[in-house]
N, C-alpha and C positions, 0 to 999 in steps of 0.2 A: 754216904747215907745220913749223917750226923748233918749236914750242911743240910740236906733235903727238910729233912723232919723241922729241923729251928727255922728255913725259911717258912713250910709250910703252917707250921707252928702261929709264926710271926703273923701273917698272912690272915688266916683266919681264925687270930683270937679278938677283933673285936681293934684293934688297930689304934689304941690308948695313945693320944697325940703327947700328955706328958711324961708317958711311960718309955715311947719307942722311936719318938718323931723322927730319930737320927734313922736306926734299925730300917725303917719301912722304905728306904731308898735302899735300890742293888741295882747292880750291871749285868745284864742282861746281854744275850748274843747266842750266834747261832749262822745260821749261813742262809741263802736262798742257791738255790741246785736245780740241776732238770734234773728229768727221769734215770740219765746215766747217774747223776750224782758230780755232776761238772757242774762249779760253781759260774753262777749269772753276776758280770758286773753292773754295778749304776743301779740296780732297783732301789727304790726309795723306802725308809722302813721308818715309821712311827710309831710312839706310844698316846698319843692322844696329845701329848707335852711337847714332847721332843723329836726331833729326824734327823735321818742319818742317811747314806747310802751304801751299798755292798759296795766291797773292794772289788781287787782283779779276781779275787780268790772264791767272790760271793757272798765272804764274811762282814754280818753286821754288829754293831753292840751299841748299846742304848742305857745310860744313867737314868731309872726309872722311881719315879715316886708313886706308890701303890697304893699310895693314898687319894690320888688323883686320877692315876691311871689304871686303865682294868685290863686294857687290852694292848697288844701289839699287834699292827698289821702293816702290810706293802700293800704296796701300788700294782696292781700287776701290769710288766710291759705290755703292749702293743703286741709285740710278736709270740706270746705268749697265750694260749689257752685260759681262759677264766675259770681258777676251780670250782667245782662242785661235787655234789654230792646228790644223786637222785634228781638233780635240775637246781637244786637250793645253792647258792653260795654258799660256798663253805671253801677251809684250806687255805684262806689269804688274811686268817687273824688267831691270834694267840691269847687267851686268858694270862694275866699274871700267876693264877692261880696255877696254869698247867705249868707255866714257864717253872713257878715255886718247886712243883713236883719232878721236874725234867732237870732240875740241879742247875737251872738259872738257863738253861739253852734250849734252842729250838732250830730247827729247819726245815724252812719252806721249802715243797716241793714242788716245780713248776715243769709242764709238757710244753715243746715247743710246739708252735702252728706248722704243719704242712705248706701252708703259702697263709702268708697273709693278704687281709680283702680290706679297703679300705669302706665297702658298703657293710650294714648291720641295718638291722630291725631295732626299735626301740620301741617297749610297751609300757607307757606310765600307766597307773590305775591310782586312782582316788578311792580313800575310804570304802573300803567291804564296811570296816565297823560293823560286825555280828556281835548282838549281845547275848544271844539262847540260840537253841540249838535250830528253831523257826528258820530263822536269819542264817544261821549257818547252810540251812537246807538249800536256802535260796543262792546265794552266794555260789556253794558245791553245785546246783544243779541250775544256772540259768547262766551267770557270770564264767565262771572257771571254763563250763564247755563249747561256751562263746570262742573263749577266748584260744583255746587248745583248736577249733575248726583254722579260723585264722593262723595260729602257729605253724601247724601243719601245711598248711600252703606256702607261707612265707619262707618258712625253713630249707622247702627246697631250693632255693637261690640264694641266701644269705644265714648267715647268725640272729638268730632272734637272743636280745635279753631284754626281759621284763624287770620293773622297778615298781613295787610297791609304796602307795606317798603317803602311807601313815594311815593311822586309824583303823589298822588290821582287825583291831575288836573295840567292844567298847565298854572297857573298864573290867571285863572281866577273865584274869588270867588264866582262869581254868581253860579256857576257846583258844589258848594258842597252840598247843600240840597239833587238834585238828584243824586248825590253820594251815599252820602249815604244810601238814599231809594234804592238805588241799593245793598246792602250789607242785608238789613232787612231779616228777618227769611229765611236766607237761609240752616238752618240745623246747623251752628256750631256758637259759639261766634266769634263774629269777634273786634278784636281795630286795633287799626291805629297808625301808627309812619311817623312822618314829613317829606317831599321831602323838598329838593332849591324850587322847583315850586307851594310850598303850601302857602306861604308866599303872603301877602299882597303887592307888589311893591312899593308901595308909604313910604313904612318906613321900618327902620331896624327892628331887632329883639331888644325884649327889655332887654336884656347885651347892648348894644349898645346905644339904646334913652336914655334920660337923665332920672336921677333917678325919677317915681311919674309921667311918662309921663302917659296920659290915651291913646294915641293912640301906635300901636307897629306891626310889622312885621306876628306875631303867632295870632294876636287878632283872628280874623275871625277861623281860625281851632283853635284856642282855644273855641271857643263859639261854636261849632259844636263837638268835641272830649274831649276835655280836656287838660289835661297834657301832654306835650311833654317826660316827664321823669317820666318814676311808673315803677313799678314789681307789681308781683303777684306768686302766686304756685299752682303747680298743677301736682299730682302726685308726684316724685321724683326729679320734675325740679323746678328750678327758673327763671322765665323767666322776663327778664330787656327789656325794648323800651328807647330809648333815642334820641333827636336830638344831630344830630353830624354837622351841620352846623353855620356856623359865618354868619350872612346874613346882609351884610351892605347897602341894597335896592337896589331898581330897576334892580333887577334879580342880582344884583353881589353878589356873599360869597367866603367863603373860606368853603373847606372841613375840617374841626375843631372841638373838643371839647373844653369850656373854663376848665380852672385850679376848679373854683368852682363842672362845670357836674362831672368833675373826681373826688372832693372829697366827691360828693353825691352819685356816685358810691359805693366807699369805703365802705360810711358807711352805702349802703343798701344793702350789703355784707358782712358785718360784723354781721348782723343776720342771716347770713346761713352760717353752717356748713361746715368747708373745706372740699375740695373734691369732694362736690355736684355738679348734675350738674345744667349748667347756659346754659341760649338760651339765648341769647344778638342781638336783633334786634336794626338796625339805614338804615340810608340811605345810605349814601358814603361805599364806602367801605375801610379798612386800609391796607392789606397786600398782594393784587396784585400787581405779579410779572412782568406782561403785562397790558400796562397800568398804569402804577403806577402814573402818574399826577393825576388822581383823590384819591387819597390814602388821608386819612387824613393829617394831619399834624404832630398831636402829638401822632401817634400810638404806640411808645414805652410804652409811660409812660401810654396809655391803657391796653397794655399787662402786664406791672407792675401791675396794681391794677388786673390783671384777676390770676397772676399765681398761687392760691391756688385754682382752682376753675377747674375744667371740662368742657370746655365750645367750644361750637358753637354757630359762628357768620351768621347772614342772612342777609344779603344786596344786593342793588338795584343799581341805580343811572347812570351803565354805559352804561345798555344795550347790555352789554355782560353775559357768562358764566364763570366764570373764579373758581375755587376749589382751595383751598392753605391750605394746612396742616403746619402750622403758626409753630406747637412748638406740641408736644407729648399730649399736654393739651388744644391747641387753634386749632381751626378747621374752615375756611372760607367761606362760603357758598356764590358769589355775583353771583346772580343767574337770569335768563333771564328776560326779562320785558316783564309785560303782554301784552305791546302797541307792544313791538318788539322794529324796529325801530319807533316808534312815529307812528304808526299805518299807516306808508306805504307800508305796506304788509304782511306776515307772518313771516317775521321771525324778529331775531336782528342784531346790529350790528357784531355777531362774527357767524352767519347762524345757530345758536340756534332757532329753533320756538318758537313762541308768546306762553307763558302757565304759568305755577307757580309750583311751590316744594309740594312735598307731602311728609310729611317725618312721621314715625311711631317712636313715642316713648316709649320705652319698661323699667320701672325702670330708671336706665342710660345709658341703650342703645339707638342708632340713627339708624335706615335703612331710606333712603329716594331714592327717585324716582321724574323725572321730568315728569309732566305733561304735554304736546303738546297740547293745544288748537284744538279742533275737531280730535283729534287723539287719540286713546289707548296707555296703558302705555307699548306696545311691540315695539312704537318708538322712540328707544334713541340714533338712530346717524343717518344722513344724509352718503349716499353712489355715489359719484359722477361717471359714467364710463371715461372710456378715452376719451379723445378731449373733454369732459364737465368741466373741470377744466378749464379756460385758459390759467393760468400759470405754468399749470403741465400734460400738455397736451398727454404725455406719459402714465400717470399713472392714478391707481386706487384710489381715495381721498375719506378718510373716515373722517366725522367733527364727532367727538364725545364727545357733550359741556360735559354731567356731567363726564366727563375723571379725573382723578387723577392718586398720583404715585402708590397706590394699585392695578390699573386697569391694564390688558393685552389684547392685541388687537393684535390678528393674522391673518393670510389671507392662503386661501386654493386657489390652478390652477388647473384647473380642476381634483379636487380630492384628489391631494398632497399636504402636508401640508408643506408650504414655510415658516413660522416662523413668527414673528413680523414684524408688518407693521411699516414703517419710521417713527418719528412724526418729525415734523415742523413749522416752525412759519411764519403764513401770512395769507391773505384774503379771508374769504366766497364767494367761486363763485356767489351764489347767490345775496347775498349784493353786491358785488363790479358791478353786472351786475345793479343794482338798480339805479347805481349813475353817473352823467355825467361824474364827475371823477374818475376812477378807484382807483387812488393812493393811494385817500381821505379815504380809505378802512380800517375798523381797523384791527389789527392786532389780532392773536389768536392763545394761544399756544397748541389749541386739533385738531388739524387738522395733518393725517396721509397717508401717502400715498406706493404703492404697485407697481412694475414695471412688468408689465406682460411678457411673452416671444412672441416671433412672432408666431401666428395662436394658442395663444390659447384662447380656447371657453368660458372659465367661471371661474369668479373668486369668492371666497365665503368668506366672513369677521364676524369673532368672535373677539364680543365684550366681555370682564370676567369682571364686576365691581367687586368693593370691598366687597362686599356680596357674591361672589362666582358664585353672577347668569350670566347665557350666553346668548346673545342677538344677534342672527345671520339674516345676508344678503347676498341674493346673485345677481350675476349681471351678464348679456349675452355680451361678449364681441362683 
């Protein structure tokens, strides 16, 4: 008990770098178990710092600095169940603070699978970002029960788990309790990865506050989520979350990873197998080509640490749609926000509607599909007629967010097949109609358009995604 109280003690008084620098490092351990209480070898165990893995026995132990680190967490196997709690992740990470309380140990509990399935459902979502209860309303009652329809179908044949990509609220931490009640048993595991707007305002993140600070930027979604940076497996995938933000308070960052995330990276990829595949979820996005001011900073030397690896990325942050097939092996997914634009209408800033990804994973294969909020999955592009465009006022303009260079997009005149429609780069009619200023419009590189001939009646647009599937509209001139 003596041990307990001085660790606890130690822990949260406030973490004095020249009073305790030495004190605030301990050894930490503890075991990973199933349900009988049979210890699991080889799972991988981090503190944000350092890794390790269970023995024969299941036993891990971790030299932790608590200055640095807040949390311990594993990886959970493949053939192992993902915990949770009411659908929320939970059960695969450790506060230092509890470990402090539990006399330095802890034991993860893991259920084994019944059969493992190498297929899963995967549901990225971009930016709820709710700032008042308005937004909350909207979120809880248009998004959430979107999304719970879909679950429930999917679920009967495979595992669904959802990944939130940041921006859960925006800026304000009283919203996350009901946040997250909002996610609770909705049919698939859901975790959470950090926005710029999850962050506490009043302080930086803690790379930034001085070493042994008790107060920090992440506290509050820390205390509510966990870890900003874990993996897990499931199926044939390895799937990584990470904050990719530098957040030096009151709403300023930079779109960043520091030199340490990248070499925790590294080395929580160096237990899996090259070649495998990786889902690597953050928030910013790195290798948009439109748009690129919000692009990371250091995404080179992210692509360095991924190139052994098969991997697609999922990301938020801009409120557009944007696909970038990075590299043969890197594949970019920055995908619409659930708010849209910030929940002033339906759609976002590049006229992609309010919804989230649904992507199917088969082994190492990816099919994905976006979801439209109040709409079936048979609507995947906006079809503007002539004179509804503004600034293409001749033509027939087709916005087609989840567009790529795999994708072919042709247009039929009444009946004759005209070939490939234009594409172009420039503003959502409907977005740019949204805003006092036009100008202010962003820009989008899936936007296509079509020149009709004089008096003719009807014009008809195929869509060919990169799965072969076709997705037609047509339109009365």
């Amino acid at each position: 008990m003596k041990f307990k109280a001085w660790m606890v003690g130690v822990l949260c008084a406030g973490f004095c770098v020249e009073t305790f620098a030495q004190d605030a490092v301990f050894s930490f351990g503890g075991k990973v178990v199933d349900k009988a209480g049979k210890g699991i070898a080889g799972v991988v165990v981090n503190d944000g710092m350092s890794f390790t893995q269970t023995d024969a026995k299941g036993a891990w132990s971790l030299r932790t600095d608590t200055t640095r680190s807040k949390f311990v967490s594993i990886s959970t196997p493949a053939a192992y169940e993902l915990p949770q709690q009411d659908g929320l992740a939970a059960g695969h990470y450790v506060s230092v603070r509890a470990l402090a309380v539990a006399g330095g140990r802890h034991d993860f509990v893991l259920q084994k699978r019944r059969q493992v399935s190498e297929r899963f459902c995967f549901i990225p979502v971009s930016d709820p970002q709710v700032r008042n209860e308005r937004e909350m309303k909207r979120w809880r009652q248009e998004t959430v029960p979107d999304m719970v329809e879909v679950i429930d179908s999917l679920k009967q044949s495979r595992e669904v788990v959802g990944m939130t990509l940041g921006d859960l609220v925006f800026d304000n931490m009283s919203l996350y309790g009901e946040y997250k009640a909002s996610l609770e048993n909705t049919g698939a595991t859901f975790f959470q990865c950090i926005g710029n707007h999850d962050f506490d305002k009043q302080y930086q993140d803690l790379h930034n506050m001085a070493a042994g600070t008790p107060v920090y930027g992440e506290m509050v979604y820390n205390r509510y989520f966990g870890p900003t940076d874990y993996s897990f497996n499931i199926g044939k995938a390895h799937v990584v979350t990470m904050k990719n933000l530098n957040y030096v308070g009151n709403k300023h960052y930079l779109e960043a990873m520091t030199g340490d995330q990248i070499a925790w990276l590294e080395k929580d990829l160096s237990y899996v197998p090259k070649g495998s595949l990786v889902l690597l979820n953050m928030h910013a996005a790195a290798w948009n080509r439109v748009g690129k001011d919000g692009n990371i900073r250091n995404a080179a030397r992210l692509q360095e640490a991924l190139k052994d690896y098969n991997v697609h990325v999922f990301c938020g942050h801009t409120h557009f749609f944007q696909n970038v097939e990075v590299a043969s092996n890197l594949y970019q997914h920055n995908i619409g926000a659930a708010c849209g634009a910030w929940w002033a209408g339906w759609v976002n800033q590049c006229g992609a509607p309010n919804g989230y990804l649904v992507v199917d994973v088969d082994g190492d294969r990816l099919k994905w599909h976006y979801k439209a909020t109040r709409r079936d999955f048979s609507y995947q592009f906006r079809l503007y007629n002539k004179g509804e465009f503004q600034s293409q006022a001749p033509f027939v303009v087709a916005n087609v967010w989840d567009w790529d260079d795999a994708c072919r997009i042709v247009w039929y005149q009444d009946g004759k097949p005209m070939g490939e429609m234009e594409q172009f780069v420039g503003a959502d009619e409907e977005r740019a109609s949204q805003l006092k200023d036009r100008s202010a419009a962003v820009q989008t590189p899936h936007l296509f358009r079509a020149l009709p001939a004089d008096g003719a009646r009807q014009v008809k647009v195929e869509w060919t995604n990169r799965f072969g599937e076709t997705y037609t509209q047509t339109i009365d001139l």
